[in-house]
N, CA, C and O atoms as CSV, one atom per row, in Angstrom:
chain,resi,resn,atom,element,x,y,z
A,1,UNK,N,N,-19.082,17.068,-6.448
A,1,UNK,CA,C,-20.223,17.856,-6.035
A,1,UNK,C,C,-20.230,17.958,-4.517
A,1,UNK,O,O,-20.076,16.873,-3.955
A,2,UNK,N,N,-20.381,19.067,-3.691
A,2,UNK,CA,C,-20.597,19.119,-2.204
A,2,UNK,C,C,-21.996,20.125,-2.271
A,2,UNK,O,O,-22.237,20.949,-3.154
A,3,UNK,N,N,-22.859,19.797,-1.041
A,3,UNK,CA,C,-23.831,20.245,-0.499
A,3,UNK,C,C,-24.209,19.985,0.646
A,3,UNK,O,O,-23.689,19.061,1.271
A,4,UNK,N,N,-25.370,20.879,1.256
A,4,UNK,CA,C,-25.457,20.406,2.489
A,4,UNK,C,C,-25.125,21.885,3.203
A,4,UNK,O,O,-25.018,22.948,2.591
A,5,UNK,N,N,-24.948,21.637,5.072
A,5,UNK,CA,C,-24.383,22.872,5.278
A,5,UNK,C,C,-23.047,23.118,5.344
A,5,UNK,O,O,-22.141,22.300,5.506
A,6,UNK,N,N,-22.954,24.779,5.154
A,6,UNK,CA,C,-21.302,25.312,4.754
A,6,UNK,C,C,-21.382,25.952,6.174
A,6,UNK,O,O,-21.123,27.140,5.982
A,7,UNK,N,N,-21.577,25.786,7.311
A,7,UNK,CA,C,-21.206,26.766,8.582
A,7,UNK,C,C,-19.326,27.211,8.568
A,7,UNK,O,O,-18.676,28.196,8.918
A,8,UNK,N,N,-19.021,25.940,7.991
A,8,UNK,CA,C,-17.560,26.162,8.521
A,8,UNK,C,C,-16.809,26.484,7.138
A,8,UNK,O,O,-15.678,26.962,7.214
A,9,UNK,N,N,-17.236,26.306,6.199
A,9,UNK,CA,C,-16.832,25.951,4.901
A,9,UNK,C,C,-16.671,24.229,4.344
A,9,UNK,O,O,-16.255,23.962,3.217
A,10,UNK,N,N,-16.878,23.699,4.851
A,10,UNK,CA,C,-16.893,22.403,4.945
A,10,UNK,C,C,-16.902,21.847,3.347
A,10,UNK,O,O,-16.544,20.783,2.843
A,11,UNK,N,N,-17.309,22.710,2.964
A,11,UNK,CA,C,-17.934,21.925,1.437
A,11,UNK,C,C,-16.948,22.484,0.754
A,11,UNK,O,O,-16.788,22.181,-0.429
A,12,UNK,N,N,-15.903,23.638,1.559
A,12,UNK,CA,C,-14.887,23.741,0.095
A,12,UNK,C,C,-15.329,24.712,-1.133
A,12,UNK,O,O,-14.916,24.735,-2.292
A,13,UNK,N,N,-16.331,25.524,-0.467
A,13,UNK,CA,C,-16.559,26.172,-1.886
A,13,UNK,C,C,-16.496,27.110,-2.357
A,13,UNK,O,O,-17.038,27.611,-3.343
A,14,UNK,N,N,-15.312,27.647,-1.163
A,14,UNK,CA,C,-14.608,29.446,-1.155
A,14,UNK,C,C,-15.630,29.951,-0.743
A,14,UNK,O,O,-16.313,29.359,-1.578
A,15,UNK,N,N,-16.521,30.651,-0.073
A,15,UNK,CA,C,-18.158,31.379,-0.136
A,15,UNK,C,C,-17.071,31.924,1.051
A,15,UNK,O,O,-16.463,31.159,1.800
A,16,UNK,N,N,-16.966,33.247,1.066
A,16,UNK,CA,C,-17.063,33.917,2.719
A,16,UNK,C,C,-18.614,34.293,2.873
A,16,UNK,O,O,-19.243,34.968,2.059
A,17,UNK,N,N,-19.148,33.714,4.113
A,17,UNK,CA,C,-20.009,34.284,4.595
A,17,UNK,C,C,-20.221,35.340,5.509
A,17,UNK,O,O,-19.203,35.636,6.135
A,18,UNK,N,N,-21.242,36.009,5.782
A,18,UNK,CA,C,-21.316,37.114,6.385
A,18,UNK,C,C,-21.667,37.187,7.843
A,18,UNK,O,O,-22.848,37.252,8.182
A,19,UNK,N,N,-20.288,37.175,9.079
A,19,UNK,CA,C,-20.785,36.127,10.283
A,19,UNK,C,C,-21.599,36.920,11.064
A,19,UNK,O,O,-21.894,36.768,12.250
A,20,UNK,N,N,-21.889,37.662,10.394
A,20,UNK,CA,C,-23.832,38.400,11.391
A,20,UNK,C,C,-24.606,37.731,11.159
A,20,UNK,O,O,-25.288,37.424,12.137
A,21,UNK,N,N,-25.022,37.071,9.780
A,21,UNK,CA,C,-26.165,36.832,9.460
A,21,UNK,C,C,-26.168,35.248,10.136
A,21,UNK,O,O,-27.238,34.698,9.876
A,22,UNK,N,N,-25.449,34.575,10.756
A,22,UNK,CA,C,-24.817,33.430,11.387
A,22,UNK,C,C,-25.321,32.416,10.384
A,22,UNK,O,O,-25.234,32.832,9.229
A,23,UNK,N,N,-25.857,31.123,10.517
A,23,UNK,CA,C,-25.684,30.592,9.564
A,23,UNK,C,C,-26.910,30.068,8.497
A,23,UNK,O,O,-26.950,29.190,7.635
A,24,UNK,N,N,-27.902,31.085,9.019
A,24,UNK,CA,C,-28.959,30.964,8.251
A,24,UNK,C,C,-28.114,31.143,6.826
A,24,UNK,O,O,-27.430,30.158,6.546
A,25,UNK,N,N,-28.077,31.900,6.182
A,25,UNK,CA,C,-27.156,31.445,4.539
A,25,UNK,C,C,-25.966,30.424,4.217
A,25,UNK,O,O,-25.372,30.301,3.146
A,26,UNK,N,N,-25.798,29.831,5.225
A,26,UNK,CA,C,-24.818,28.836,4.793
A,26,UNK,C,C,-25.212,27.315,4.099
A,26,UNK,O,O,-24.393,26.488,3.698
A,27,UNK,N,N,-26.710,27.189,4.076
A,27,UNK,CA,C,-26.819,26.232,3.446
A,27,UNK,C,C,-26.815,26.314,1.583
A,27,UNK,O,O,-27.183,27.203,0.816
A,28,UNK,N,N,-26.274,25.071,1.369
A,28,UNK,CA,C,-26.533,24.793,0.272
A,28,UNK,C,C,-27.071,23.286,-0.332
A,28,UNK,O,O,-26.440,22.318,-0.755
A,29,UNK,N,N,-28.581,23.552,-0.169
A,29,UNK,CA,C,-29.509,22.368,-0.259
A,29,UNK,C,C,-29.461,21.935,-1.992
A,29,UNK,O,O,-30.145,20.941,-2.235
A,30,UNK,N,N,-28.938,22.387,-2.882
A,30,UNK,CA,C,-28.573,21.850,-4.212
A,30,UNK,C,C,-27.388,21.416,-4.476
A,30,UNK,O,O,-26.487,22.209,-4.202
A,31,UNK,N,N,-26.861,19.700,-5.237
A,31,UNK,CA,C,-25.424,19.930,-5.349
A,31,UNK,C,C,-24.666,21.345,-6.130
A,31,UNK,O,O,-24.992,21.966,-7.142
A,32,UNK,N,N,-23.511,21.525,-5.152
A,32,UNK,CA,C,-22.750,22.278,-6.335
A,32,UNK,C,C,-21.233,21.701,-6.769
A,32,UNK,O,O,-20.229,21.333,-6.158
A,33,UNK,N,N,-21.721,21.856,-8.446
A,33,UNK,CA,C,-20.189,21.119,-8.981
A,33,UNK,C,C,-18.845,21.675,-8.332
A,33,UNK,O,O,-18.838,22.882,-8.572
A,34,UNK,N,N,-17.697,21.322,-7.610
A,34,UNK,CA,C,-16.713,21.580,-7.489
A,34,UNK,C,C,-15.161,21.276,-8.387
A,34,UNK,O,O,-15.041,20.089,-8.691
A,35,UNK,N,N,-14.279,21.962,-8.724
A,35,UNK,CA,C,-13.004,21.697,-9.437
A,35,UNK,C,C,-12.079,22.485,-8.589
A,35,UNK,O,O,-12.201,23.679,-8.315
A,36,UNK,N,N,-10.790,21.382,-8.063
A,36,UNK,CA,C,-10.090,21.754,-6.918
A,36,UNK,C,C,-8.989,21.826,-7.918
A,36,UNK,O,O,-8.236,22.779,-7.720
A,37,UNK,N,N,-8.619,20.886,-9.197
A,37,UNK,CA,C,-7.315,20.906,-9.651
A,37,UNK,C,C,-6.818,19.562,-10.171
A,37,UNK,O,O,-6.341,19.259,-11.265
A,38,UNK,N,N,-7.072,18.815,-9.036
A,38,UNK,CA,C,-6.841,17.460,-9.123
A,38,UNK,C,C,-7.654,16.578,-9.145
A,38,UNK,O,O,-8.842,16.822,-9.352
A,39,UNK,N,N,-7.133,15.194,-8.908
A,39,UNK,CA,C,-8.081,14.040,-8.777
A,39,UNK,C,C,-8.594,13.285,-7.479
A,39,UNK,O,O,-7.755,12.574,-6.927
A,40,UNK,N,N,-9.334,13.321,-7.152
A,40,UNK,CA,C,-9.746,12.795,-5.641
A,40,UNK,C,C,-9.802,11.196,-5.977
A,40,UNK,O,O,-10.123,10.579,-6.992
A,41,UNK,N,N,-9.413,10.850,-4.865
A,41,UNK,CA,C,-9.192,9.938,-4.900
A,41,UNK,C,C,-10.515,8.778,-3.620
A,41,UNK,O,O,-11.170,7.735,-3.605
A,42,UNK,N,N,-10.069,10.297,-2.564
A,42,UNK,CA,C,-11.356,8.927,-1.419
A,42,UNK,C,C,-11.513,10.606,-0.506
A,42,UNK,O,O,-10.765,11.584,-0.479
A,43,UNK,N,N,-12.812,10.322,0.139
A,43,UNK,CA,C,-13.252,11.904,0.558
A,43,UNK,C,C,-13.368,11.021,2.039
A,43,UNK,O,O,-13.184,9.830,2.293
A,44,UNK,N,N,-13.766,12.207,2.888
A,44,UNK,CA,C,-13.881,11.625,4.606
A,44,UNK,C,C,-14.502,13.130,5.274
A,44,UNK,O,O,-13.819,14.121,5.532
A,45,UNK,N,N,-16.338,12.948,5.509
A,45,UNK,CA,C,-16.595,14.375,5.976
A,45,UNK,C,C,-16.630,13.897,7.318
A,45,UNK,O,O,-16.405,12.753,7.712
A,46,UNK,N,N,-17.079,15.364,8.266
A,46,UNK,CA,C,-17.081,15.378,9.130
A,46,UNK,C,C,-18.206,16.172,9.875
A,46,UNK,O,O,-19.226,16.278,9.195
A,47,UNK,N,N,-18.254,16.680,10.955
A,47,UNK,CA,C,-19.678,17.172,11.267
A,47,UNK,C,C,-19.184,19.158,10.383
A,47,UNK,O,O,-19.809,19.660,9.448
A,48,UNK,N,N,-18.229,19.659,10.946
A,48,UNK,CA,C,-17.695,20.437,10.537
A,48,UNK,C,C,-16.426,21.002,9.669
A,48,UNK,O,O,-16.032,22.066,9.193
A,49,UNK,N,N,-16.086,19.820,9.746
A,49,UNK,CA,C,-15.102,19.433,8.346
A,49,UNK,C,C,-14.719,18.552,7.077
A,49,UNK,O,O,-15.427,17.546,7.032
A,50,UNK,N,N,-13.889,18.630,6.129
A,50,UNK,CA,C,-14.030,17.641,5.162
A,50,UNK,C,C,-12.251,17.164,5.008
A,50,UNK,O,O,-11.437,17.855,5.620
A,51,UNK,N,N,-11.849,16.200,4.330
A,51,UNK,CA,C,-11.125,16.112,3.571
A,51,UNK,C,C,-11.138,15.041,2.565
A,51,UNK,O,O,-12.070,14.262,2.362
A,52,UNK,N,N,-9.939,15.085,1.919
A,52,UNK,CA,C,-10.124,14.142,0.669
A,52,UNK,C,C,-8.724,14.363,0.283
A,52,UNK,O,O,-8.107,15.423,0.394
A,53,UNK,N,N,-7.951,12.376,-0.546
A,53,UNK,CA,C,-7.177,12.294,-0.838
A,53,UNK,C,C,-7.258,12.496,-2.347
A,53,UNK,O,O,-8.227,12.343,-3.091
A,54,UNK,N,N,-6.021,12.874,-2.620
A,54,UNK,CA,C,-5.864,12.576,-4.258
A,54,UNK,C,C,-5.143,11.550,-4.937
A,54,UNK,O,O,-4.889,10.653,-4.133
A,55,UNK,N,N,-4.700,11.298,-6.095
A,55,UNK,CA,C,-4.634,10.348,-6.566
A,55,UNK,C,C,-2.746,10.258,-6.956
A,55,UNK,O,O,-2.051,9.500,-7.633
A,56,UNK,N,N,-2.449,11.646,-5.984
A,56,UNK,CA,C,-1.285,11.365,-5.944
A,56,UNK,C,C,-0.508,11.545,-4.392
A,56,UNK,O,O,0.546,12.115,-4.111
A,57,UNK,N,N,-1.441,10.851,-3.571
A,57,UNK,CA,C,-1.618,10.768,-2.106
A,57,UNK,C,C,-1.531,11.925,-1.620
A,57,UNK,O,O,-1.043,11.912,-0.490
A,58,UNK,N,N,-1.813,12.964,-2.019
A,58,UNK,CA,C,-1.875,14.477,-1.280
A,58,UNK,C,C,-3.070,14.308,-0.276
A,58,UNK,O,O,-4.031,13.613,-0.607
A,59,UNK,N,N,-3.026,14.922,0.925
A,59,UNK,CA,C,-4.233,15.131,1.574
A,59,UNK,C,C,-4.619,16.775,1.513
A,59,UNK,O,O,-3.829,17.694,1.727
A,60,UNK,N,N,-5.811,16.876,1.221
A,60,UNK,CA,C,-6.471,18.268,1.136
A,60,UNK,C,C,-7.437,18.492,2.495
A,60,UNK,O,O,-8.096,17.487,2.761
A,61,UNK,N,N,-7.632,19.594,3.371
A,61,UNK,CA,C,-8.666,19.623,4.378
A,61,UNK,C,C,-9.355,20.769,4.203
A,61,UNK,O,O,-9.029,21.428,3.216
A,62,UNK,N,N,-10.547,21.348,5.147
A,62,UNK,CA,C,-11.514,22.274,4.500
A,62,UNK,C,C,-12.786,22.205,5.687
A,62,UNK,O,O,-13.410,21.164,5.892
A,63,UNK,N,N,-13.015,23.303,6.317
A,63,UNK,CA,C,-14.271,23.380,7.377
A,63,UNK,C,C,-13.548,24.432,8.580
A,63,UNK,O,O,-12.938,25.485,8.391
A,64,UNK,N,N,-13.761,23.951,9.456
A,64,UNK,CA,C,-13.465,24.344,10.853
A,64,UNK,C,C,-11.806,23.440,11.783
A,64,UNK,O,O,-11.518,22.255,11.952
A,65,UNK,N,N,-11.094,24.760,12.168
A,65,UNK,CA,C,-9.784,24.208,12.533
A,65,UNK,C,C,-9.913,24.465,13.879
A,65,UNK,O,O,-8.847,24.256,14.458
A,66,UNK,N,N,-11.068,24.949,14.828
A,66,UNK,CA,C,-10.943,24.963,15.824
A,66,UNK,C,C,-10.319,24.246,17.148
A,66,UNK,O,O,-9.799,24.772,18.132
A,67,UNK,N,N,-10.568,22.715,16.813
A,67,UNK,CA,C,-9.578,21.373,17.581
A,67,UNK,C,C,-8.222,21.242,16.851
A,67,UNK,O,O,-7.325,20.490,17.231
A,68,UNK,N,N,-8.137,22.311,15.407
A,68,UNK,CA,C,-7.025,21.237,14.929
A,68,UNK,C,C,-7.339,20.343,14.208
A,68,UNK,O,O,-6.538,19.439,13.971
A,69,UNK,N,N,-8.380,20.359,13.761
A,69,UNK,CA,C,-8.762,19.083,12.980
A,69,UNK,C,C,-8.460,19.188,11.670
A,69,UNK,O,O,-8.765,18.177,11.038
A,70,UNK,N,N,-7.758,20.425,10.768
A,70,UNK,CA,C,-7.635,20.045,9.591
A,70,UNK,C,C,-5.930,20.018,9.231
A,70,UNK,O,O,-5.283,19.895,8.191
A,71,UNK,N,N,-5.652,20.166,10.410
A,71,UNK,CA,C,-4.227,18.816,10.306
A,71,UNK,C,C,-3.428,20.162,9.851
A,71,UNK,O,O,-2.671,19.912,8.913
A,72,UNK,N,N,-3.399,21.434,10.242
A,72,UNK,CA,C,-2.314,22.733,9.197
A,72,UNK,C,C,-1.709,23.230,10.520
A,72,UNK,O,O,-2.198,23.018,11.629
A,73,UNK,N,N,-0.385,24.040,10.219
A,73,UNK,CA,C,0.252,24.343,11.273
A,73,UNK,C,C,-0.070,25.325,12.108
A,73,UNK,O,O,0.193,25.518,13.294
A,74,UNK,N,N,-1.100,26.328,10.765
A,74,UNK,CA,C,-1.584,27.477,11.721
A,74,UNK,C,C,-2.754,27.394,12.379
A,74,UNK,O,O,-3.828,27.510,11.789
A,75,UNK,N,N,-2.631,27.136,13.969
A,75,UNK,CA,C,-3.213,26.894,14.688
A,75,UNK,C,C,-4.387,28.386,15.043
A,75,UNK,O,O,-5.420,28.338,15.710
A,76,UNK,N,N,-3.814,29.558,14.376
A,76,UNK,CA,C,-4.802,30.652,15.034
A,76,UNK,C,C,-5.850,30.602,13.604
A,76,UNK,O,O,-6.984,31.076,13.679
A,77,UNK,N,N,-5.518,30.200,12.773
A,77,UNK,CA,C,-6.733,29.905,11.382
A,77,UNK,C,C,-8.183,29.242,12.567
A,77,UNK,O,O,-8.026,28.528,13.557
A,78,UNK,N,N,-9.517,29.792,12.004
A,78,UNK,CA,C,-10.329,29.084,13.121
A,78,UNK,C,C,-10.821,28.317,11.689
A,78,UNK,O,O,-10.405,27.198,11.989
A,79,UNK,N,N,-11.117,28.226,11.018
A,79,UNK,CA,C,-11.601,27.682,9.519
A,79,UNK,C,C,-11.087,28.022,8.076
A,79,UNK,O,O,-10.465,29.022,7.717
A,80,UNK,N,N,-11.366,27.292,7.577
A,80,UNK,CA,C,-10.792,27.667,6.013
A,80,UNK,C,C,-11.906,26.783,4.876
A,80,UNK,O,O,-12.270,25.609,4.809
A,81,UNK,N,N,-12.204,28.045,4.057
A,81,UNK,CA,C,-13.562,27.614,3.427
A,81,UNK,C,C,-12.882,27.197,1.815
A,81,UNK,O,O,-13.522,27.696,0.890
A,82,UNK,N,N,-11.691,26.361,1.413
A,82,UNK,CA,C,-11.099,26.331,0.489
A,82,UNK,C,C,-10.272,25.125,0.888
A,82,UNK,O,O,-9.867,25.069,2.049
A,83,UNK,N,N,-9.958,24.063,-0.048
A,83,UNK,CA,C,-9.406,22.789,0.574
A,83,UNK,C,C,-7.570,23.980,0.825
A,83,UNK,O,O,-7.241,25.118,0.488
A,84,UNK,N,N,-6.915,22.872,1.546
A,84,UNK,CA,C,-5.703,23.589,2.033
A,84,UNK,C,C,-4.783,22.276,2.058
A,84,UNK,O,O,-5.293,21.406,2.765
A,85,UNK,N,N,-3.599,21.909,1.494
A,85,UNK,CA,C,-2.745,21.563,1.407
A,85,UNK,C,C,-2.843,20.764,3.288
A,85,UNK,O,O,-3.251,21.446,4.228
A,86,UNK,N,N,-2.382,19.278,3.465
A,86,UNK,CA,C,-1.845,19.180,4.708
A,86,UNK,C,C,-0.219,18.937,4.282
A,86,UNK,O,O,0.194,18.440,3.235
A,87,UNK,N,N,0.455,19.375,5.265
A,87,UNK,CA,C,1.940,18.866,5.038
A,87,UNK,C,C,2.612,17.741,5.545
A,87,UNK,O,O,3.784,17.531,5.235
């Protein structure tokens, strides 16, 4: 389940938002069930990002890549609202 706010996508829950309306709609104050595929294993949020291992040591990331923080090569991605493979 993720909730809370999605400014960046953080929660992983595919939503493109609409970046006029800035982030007044990005909350989501109810859990919502998520299914990525696999099995999580241990999660780690962040102010604007998330990730989480699985249970077959994959790391998945998800929010805002602006520093680089979700560990992917493409550095011109500014966020990604969908967990993403790290390599």
């Amino acid at each position: 389940f993720s909730w809370g706010c999605d400014r960046h996508g953080q929660l992983g829950l595919g939503i493109n938002y609409d970046k006029e309306d800035g982030a007044e709609n990005t909350n989501q104050p109810q859990p919502r069930f998520c299914v990525y595929g696999v099995t999580i294993k241990k999660i780690s949020c962040g102010e604007e990002h998330a990730a989480f291992l699985t249970n077959a040591n994959f790391i998945y990331t998800m929010g805002s890549n602006r520093c680089g923080q979700l560990g992917i090569r493409d550095q011109d991605m500014q966020s990604k609202n969908s967990p993403v493979l790290v390599e």
